[in-house]
Backbone as a ProteinNet text record, in pm:
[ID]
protein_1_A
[PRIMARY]
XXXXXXXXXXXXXXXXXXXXXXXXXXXXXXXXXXXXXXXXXXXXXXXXXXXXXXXXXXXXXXXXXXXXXXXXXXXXXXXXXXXXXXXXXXXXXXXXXXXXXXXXXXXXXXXXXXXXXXXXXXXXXXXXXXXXXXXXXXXXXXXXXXXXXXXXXXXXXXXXXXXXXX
[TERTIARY]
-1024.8	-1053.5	-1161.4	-1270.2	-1331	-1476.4	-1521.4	-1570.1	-1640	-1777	-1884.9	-1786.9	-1892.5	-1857.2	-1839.5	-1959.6	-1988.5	-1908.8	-1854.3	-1723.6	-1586.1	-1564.3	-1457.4	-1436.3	-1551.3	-1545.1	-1544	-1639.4	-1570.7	-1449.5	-1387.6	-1241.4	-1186.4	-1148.3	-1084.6	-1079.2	-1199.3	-1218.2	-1144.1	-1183.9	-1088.4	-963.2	-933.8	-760.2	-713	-742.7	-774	-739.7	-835.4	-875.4	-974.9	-1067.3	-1178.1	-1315.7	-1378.6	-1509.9	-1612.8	-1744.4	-1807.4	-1843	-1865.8	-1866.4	-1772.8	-1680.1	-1510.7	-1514.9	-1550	-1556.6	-1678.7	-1764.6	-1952.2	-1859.8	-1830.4	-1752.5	-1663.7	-1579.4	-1456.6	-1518.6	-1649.7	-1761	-1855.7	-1851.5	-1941.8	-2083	-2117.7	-2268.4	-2259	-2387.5	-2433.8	-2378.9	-2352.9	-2316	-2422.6	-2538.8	-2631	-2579.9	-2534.2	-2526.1	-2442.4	-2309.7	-2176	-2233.2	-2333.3	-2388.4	-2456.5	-2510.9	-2648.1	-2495.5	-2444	-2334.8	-2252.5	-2235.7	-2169.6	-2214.9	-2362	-2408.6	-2530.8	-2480.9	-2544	-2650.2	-2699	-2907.3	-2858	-2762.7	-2790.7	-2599.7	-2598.1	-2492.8	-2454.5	-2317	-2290.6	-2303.7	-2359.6	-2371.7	-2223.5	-2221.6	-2124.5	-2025.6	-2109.6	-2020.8	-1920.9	-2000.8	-1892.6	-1766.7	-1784.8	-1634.4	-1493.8	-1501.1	-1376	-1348.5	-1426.4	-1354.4	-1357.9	-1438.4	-1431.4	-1304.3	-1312.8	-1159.5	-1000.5	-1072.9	-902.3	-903	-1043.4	-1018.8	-948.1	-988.4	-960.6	-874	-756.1	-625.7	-612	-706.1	-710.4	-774.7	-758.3	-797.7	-925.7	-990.1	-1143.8	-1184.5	-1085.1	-1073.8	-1072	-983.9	-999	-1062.2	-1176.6	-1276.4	-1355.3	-1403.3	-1511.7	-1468.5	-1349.9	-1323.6	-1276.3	-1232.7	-1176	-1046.4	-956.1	-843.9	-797.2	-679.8	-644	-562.7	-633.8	-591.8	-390.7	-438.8	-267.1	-203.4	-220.5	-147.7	-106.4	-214.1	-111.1	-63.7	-87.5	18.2	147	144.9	307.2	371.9	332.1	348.5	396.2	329	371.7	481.3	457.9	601.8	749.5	719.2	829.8	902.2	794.2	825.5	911.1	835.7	944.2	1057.7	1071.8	1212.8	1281.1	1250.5	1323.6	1376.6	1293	1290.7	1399.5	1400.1	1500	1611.4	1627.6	1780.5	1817.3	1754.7	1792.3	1837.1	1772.3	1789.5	1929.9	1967	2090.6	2233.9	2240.1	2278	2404.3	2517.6	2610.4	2628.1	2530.5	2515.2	2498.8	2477.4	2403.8	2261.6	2247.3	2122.4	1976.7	2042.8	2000	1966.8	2071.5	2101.1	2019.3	1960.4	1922.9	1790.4	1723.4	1614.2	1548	1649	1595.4	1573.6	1674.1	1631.3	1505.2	1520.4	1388.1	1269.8	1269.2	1108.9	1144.4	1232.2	1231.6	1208.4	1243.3	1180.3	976.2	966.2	817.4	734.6	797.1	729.1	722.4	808.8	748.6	653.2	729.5	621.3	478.1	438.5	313.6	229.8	352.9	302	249.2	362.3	283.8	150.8	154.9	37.8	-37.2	-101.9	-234	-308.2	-337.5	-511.1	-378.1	-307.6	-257.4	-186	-314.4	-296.7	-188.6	-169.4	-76.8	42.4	85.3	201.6	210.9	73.3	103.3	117.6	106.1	66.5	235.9	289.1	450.2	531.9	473.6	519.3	515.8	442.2	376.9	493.4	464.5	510.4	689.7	742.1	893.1	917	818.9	831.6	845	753.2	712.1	870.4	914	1039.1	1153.9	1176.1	1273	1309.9	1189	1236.1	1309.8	1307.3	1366.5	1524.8	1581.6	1709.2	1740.2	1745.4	1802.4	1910.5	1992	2108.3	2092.9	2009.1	2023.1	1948.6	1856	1784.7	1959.1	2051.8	2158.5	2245	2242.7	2352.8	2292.3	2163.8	2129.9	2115.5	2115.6	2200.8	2304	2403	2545.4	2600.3	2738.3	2870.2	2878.6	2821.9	2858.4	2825	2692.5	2688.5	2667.5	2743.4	2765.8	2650.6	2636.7	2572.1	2421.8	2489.7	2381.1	2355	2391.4	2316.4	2204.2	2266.9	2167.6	2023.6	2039	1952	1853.2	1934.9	1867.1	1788	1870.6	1755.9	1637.5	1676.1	1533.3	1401.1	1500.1	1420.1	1308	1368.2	1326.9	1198.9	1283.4	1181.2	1027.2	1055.8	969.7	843.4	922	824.5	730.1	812.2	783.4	655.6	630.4	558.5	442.4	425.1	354.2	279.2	354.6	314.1	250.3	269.7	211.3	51.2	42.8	-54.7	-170.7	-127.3	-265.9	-299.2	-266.6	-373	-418.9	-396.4	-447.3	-620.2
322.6	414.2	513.6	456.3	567.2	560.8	497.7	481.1	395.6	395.3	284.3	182.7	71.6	-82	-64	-20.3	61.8	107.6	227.5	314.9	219.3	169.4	115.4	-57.6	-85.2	-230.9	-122.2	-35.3	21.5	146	130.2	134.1	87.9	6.9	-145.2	-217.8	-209.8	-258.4	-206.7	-51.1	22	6	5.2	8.8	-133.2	-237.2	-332.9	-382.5	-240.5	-251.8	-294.3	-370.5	-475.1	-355.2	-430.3	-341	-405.4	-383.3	-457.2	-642.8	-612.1	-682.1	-833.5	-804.6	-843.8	-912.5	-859.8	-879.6	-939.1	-957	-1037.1	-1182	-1214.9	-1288.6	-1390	-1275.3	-1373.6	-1403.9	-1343	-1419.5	-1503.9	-1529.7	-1623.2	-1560.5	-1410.1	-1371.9	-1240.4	-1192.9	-1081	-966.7	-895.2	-774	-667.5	-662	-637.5	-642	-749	-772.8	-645	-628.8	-579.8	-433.5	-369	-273	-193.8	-281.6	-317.1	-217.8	-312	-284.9	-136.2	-115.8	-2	101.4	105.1	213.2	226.3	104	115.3	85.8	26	33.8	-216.6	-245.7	-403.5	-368	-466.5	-512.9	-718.1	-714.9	-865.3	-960.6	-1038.4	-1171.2	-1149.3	-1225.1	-1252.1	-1351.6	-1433.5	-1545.8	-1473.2	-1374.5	-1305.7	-1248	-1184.3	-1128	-1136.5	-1289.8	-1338	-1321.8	-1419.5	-1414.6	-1256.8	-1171	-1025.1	-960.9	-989.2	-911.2	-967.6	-1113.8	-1181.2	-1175.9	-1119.3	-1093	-929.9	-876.7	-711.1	-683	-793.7	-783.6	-679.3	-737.8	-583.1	-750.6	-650	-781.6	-739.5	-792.5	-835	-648.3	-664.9	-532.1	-413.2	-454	-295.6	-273.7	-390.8	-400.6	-339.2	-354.5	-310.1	-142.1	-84.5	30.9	45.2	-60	-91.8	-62	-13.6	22.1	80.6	79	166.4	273.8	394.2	517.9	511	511.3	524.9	435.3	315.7	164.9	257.1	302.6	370.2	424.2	537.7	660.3	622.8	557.7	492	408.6	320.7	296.3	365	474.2	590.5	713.1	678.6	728.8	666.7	531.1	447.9	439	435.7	396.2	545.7	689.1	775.3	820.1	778.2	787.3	688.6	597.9	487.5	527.9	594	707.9	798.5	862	941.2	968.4	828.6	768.4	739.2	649.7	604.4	739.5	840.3	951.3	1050.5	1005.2	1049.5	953	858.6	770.9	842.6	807.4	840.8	828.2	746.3	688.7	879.2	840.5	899.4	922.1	1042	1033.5	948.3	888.1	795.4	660.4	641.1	547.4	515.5	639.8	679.1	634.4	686.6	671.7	499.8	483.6	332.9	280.2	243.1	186.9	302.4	394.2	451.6	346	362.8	311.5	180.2	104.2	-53.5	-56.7	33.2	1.7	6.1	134.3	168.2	53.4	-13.3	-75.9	-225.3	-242.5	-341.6	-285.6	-196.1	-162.9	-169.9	-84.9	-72	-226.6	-306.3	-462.7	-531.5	-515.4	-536.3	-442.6	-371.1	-261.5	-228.4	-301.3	-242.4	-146.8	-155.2	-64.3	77.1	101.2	230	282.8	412.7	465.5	603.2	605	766.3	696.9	547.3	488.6	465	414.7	428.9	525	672.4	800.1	794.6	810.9	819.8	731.7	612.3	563.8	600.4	624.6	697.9	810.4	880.8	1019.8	981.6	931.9	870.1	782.2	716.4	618.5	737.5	834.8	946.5	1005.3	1050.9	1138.5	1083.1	1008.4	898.3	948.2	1008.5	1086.3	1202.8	1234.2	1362.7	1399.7	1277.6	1179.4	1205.1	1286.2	1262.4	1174	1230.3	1105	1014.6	941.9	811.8	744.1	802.9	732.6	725.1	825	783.6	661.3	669.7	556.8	453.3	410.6	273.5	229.2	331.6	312.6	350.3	430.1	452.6	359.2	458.3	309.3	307	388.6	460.4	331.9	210	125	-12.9	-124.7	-266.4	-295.7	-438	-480.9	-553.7	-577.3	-636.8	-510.3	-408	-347.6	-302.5	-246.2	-219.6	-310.3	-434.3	-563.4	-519.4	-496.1	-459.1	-356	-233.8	-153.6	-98.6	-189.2	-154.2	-273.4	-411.3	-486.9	-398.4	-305	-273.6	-133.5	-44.2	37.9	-16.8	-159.9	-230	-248.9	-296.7	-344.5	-211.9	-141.6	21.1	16.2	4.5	75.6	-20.7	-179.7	-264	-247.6	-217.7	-236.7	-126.5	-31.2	96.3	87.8	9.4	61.4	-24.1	-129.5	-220.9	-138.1	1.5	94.4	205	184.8	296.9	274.9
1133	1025.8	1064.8	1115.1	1185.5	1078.4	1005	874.7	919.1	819.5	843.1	774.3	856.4	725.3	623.7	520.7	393.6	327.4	434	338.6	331.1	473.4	440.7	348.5	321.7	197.7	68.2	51.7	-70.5	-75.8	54.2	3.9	3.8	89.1	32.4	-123.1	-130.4	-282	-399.6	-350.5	-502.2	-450.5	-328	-340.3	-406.9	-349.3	-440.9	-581.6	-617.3	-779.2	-836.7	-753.7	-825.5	-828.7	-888.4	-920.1	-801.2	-808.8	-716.9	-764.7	-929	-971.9	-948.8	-938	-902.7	-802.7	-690.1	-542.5	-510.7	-549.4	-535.9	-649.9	-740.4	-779.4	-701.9	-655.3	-496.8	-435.7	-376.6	-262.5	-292.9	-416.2	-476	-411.1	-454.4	-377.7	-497.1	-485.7	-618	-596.7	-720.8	-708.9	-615	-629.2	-589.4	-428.3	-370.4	-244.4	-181.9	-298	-238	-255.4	-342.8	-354.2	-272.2	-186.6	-112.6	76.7	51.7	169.2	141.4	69.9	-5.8	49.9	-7.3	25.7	121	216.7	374.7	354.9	288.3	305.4	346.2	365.6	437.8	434.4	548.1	587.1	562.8	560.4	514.8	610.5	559.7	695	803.8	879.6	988.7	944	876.9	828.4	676.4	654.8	587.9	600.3	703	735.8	716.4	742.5	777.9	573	492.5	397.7	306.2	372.8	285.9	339.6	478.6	484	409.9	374.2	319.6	198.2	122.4	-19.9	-18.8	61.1	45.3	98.1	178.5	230.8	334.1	444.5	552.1	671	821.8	948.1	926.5	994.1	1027.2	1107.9	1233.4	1294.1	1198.8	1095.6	969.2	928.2	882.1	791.8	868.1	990.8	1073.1	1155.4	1105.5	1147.4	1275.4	1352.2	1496	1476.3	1349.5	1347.1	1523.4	1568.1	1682.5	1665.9	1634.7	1573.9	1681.3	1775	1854.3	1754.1	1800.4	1725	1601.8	1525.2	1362.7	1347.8	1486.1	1515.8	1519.9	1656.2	1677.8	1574.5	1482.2	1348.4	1268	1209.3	1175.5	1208	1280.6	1376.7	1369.8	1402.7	1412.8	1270.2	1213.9	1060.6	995.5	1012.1	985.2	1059.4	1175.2	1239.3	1124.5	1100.9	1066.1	909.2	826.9	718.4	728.4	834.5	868.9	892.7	944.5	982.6	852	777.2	610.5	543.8	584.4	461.6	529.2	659	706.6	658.1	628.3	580.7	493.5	482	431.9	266	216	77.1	-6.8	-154.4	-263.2	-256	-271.7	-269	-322.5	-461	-535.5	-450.4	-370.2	-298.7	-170	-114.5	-17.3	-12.6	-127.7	-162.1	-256.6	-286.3	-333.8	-159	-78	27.6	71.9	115.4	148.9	110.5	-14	-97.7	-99.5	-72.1	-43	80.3	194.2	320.2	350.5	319.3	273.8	193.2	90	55.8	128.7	228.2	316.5	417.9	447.8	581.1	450.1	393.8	329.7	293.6	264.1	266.8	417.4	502.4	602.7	636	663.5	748.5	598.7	550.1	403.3	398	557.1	580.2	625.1	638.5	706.7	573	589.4	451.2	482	535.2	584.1	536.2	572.6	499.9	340.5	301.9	121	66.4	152.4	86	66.9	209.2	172.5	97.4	97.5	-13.9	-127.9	-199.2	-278.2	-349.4	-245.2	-297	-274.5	-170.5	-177.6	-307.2	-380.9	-543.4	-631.3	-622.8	-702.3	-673.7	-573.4	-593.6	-626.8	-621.9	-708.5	-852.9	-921.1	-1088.3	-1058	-937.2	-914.3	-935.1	-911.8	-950.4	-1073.7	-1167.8	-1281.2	-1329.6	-1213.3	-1252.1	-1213.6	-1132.7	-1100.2	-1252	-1303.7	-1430.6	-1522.3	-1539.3	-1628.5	-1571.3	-1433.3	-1376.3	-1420.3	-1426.9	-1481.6	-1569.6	-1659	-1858.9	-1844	-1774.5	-1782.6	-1717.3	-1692	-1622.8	-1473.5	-1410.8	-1276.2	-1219.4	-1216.8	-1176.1	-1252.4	-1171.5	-1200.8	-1259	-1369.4	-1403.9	-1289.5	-1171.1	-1088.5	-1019	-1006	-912.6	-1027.9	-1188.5	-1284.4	-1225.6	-1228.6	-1209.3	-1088.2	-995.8	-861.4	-904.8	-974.9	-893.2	-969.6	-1105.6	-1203.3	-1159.3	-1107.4	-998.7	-929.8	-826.9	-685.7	-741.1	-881.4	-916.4	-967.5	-1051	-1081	-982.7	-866.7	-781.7	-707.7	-705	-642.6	-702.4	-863.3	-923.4	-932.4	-883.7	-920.1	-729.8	-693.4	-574.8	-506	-576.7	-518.9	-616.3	-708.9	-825.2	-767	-671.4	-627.2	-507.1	-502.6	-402.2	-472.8	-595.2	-646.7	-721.6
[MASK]
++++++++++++++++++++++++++++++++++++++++++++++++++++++++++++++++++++++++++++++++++++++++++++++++++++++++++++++++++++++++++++++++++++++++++++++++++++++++++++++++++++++

């Protein structure tokens, strides 16, 4: 990330969602403490690490800004070729794009700290309304009762899953 300790526990945190409050709580240690780290004037024990990074769902390496800018590149990369091919795909456009944002939202599950991927997620969940008709196919007839199932399923999750980075 490129980011002090500091910046990156309180981003972690809000992506998160928790307050500091929240997070001095999960560590069983004071708000004061997580404050204290925040805004750089003390840093967290050692013996901290391990469990601050598994509350804030990021490696030890993310937490401390050792990200490997290449490593996310090629990630990033791989991941929109892989985008690309989906959106060449012979399907509906409707169609296209649910897998799109079901692919994204694994990758985004796996890889947490690589935010260039939630952004596209993001904005690939976000263009999904763009679909007019796909919002009628899933009150109309155009599709089966289980795919109905599926894909208000898959929007569901889109939207639960994108909101614990917001």
């Amino acid at each position: 990330m490129g980011n002090t300790l500091g910046k990156n526990i309180k981003t972690f945190r809000k992506n998160k969602g928790l307050t500091q409050e929240e997070l001095a709580e999960l560590l069983n240690i004071t708000p004061q403490a997580v404050s204290k780290w925040e805004s750089e004037n003390g840093l967290p024990d050692v013996s901290m690490l391990i469990p601050l990074a598994q509350v804030l769902g990021v490696t030890t390496d993310t937490l401390l800004g050792y990200d490997s800018l290449s490593e996310n590149e090629a990630l990033i990369s791989r991941v929109r070729e892989t985008v690309a091919g989906l959106e060449r795909s012979v399907e509906g456009r409707d169609q296209k794009a649910l897998k799109v944002c079901e692919y994204l939202s694994t990758e985004t599950t796996l890889n947490p700290g690589c935010f260039e991927l939630i952004k596209d997620y993001a904005e690939e969940t976000a263009n999904l309304s763009m679909y007019a008709g796909f919002a009628k196919q899933i009150d109309g007839e155009d599709l089966t009762g289980e795919e109905k199932k599926q894909a208000m399923k898959l929007l569901n999750n889109d939207i639960s899953h994108y909101s614990k980075y917001c």
